[in-house]
C-alpha positions in Angstrom: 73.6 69.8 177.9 70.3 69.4 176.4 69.3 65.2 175.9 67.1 63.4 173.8 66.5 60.1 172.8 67.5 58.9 169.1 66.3 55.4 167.1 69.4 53.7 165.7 67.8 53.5 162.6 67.1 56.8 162.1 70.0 59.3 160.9 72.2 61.4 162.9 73.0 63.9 160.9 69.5 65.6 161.7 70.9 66.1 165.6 74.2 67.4 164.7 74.9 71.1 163.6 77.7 71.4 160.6 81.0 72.7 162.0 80.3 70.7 165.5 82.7 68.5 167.2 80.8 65.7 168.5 82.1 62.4 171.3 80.2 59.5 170.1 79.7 57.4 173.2 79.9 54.0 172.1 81.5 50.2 171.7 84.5 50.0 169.3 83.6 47.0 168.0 79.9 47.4 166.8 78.0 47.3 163.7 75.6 50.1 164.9 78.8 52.6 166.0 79.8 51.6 162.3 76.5 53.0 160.8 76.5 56.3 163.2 80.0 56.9 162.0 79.6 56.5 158.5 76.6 58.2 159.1 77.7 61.1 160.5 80.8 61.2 157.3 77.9 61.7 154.9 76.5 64.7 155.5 75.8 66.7 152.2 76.3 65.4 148.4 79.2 63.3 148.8 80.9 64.8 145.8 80.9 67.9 147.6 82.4 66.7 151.2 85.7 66.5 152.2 86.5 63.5 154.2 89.5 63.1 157.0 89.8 60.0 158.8 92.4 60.0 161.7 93.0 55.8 162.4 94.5 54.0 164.9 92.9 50.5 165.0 90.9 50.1 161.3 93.2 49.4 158.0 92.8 52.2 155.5 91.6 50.5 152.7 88.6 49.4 155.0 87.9 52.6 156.1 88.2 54.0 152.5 85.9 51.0 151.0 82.8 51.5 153.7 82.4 55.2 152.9 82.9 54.3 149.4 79.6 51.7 149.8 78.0 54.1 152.1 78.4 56.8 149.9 78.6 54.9 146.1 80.4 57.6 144.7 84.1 59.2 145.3 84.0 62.4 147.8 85.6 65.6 146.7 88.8 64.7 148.4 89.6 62.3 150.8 92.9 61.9 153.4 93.0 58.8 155.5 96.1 59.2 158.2 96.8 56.0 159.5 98.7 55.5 162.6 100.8 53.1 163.9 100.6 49.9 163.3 97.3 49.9 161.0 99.7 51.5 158.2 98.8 50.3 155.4 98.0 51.5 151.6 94.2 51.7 150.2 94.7 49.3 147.8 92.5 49.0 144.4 89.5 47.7 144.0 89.3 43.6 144.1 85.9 43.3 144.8 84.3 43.0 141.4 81.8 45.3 141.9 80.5 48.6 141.4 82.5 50.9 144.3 85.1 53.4 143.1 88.4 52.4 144.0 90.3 54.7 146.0 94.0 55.4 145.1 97.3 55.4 147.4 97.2 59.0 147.1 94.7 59.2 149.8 97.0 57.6 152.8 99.4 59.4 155.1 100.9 57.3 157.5 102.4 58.2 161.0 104.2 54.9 162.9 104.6 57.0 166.5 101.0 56.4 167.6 102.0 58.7 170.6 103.4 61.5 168.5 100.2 63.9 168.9 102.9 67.0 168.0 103.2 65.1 164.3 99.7 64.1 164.3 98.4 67.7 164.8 100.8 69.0 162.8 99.5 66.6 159.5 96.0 67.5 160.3 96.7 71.2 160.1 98.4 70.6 156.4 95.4 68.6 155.5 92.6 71.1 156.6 95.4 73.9 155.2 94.9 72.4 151.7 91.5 71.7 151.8 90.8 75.3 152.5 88.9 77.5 150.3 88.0 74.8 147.9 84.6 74.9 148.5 83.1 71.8 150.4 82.4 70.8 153.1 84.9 68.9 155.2 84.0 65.8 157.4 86.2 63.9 159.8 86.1 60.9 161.9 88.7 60.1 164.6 88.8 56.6 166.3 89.5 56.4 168.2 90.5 58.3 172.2 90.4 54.2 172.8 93.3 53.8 171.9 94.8 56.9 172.1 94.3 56.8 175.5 96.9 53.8 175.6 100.2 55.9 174.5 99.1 59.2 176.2 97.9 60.3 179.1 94.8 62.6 179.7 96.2 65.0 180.5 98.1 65.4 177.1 95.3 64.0 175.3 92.6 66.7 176.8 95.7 69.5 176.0 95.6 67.7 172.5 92.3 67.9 171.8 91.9 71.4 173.1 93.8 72.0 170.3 92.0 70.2 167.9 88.8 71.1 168.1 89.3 74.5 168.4 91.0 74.0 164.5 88.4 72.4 163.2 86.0 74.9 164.7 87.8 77.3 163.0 88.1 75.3 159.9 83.7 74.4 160.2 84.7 70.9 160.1 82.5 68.6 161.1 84.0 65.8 163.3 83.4 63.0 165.5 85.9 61.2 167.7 85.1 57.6 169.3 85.0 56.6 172.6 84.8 53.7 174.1 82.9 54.2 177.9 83.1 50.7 178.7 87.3 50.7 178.3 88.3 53.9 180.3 87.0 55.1 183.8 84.1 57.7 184.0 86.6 60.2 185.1 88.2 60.1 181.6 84.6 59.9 180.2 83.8 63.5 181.8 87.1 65.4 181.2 86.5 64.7 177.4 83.1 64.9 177.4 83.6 68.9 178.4 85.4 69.2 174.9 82.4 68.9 173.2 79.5 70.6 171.8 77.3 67.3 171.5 78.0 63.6 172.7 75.9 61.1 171.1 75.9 58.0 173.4 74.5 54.4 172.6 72.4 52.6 175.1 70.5 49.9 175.1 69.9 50.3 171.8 68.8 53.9 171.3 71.2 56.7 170.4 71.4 59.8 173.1 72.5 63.2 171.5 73.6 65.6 174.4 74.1 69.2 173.1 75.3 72.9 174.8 
């Protein structure tokens, strides 16, 4: 893979190629892997994209409410699937202020967090829907973290095997989170192989790795 440095300040989107599936590298619990993912969810017109977001440790609703912010307008369509126990319904807006409000329609839920057979199978429908209609679909998955804790990686490599090789199909654009920090760098390197960039933070400074 090809590496170069990257400011956090400055926006991903520039490194990435539409229709890649990308590993971003990085702390769960971070306001700058917060940016670069939100980032890397608003690629084009907003009304235009299509937004997937595949949850297993953030609420909906909070999920739904900082693309909203990022974004300040609703997306073309947008499917949150929540799984296990971060189930929950995007509720309307309380905020008082300006952000659309995003509507229960918008939520699937799956309580199996280890049911990847389920979990590819609602993807599919999703992206099955979404085709033809003209934008440009996005998608975020966070995270492996915690996937990693109900499967192992062998079935999660099989998994995403599978995966990305839909959305390739599909020229979606995702990104799927990984914590370095919380899994050995044996798991690192399997999953890395999956992808056609990995955008790693360090020290500060964002590193894009592409074929």
């Amino acid at each position: 893979m090809q590496s170069k440095g990257h400011d956090e300040s400055e926006s991903l989107t520039n490194e990435v190629e539409r229709g890649a599936c990308v590993l971003l590298l990085a702390p769960s619990i971070h306001a700058t892997t917060e940016d670069a993912c939100l980032d890397l969810l608003t690629f084009d017109d907003p009304t235009d994209e299509n937004v997937l977001w595949v949850t297993y440790t953030r609420s909906p609703d909070t999920c739904v409410r900082d693309w909203l912010t990022r974004a300040g307008t609703k997306s073309r369509n947008m499917r949150v699937v929540s799984v296990g126990e971060t189930t929950r319904s995007a509720s309307a807006n309380a905020s008082g202020d300006d952000v659309p409000a995003p509507g229960d329609d918008v939520v699937d839920t799956l309580s199996n967090p280890g049911d990847l057979t389920g979990l590819g199978i609602k993807l599919s429908e999703v992206l099955k829907q979404w085709s033809g209609d003209g934008g440009q679909t996005v998608a975020c998955f966070d995270s492996l973290t915690a996937l990693l804790q109900y499967a192992d990686l062998q079935t999660v490599y099989k998994f995403l095997h599978v995966l990305t090789g839909r959305f390739d199909a599909a020229d979606v654009t995702a990104h799927f989170h990984l914590d370095p920090d919380a899994c050995d760098q044996q798991t690192v390197s399997t999953l890395t192989s999956l992808f056609d960039t990995v955008i790693e933070l360090d020290n500060g400074e964002w590193t894009v790795r592409s074929r």
